[in-house]
C-alpha positions in Angstrom: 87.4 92.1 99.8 90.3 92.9 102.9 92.6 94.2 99.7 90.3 96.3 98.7 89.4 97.8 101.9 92.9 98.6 102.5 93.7 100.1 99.5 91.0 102.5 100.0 91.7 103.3 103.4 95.5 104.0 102.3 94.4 106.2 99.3 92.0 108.3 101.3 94.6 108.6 104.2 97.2 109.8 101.9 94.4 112.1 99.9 93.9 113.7 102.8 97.4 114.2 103.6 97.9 115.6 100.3 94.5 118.2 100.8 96.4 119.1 104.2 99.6 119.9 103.0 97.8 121.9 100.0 96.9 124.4 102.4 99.9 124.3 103.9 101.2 125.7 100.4 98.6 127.9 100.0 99.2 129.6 104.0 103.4 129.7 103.0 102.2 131.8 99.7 100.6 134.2 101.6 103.0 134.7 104.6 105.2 135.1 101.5 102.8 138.2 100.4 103.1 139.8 103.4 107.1 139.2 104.2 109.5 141.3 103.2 111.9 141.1 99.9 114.6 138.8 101.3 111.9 136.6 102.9 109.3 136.6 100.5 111.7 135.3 97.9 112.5 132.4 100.1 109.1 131.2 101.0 108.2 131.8 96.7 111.2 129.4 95.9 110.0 126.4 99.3 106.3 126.9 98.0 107.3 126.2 94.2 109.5 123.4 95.5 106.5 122.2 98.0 104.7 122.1 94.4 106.9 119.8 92.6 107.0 118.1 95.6 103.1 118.0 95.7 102.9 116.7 91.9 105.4 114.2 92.6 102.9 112.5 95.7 99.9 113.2 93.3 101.7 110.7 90.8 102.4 108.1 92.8 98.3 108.6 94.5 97.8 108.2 90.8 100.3 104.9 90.5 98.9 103.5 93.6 95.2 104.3 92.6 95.5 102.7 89.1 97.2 99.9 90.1 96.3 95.8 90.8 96.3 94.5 93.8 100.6 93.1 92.6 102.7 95.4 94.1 100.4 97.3 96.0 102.7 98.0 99.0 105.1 99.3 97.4 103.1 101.9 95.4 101.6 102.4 99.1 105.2 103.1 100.6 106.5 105.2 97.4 103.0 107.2 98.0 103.8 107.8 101.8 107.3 108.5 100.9 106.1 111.5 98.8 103.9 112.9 101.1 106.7 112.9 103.4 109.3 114.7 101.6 106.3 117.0 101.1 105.8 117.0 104.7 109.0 117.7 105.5 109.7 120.6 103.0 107.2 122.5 104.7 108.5 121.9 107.7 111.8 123.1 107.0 110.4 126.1 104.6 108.5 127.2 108.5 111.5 127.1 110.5 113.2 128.8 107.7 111.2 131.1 107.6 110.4 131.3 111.4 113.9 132.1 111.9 114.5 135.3 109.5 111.5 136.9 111.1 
C-alpha cells in the first residue's frame, strides 16, 4: 500500500530528526557544564526550552503515528513543523551562545 509506505518513510524521517536534535540537546548541556555562570545559565534555560520543544514534536510523531490514513498530511506538516521550531531553537541557542564566547 503507497499510503502506507509514505507514512513510514515520513515517521522514520522525522524519528531520525528527532534522535539528531536529541543530541544536539544533550552537546548544548554540556557546553553548558563547561561555560561560565553567565553562559551556562543561558544554554540551561535554550536546552530546557529545546526540551519542551522536543516533547512537543514527540506528540505530534505520536499524533501522526496513531493516526488513519484521513488527515494524514496534516499530522505530517504539524510533525515537520515541530521539528523545525526544534531545529531552529538550537540554532539560535549556538549562535547565542557562539557569540558570548
Amino acid at each position: 500500500n503507497m499510503e502506507n509506505t509514505d507514512k513510514k518513510s515520513a515517521l522514520e524521517k522525522i524519528s531520525a530528526k528527532i534522535l539528531e536534535l536529541d543530541g544536539q540537546i544533550e552537546a548544548l548541556k554540556k557546553e553548558a557544564d563547561a561555560s561560565s555562570a553567565d553562559v551556562k545559565k543561558e544554554l540551561q534555560r535554550a536546552a530546557g526550552e529545546l526540551e519542551q520543544k522536543k516533547i512537543e514534536a514527540e506528540a505530534q510523531f505520536k499524533a501522526f503515528t496513531d493516526s488513519a490514513s484521513e488527515g494524514l498530511e496534516e499530522l505530517k506538516a504539524g510533525a515537520d513543523r515541530a521539528v523545525a521550531a526544534m531545529s531552529d531553537a538550537i540554532e539560535k541557542a549556538k549562535e547565542k551562545f557562539l557569540k558570548g564566547k
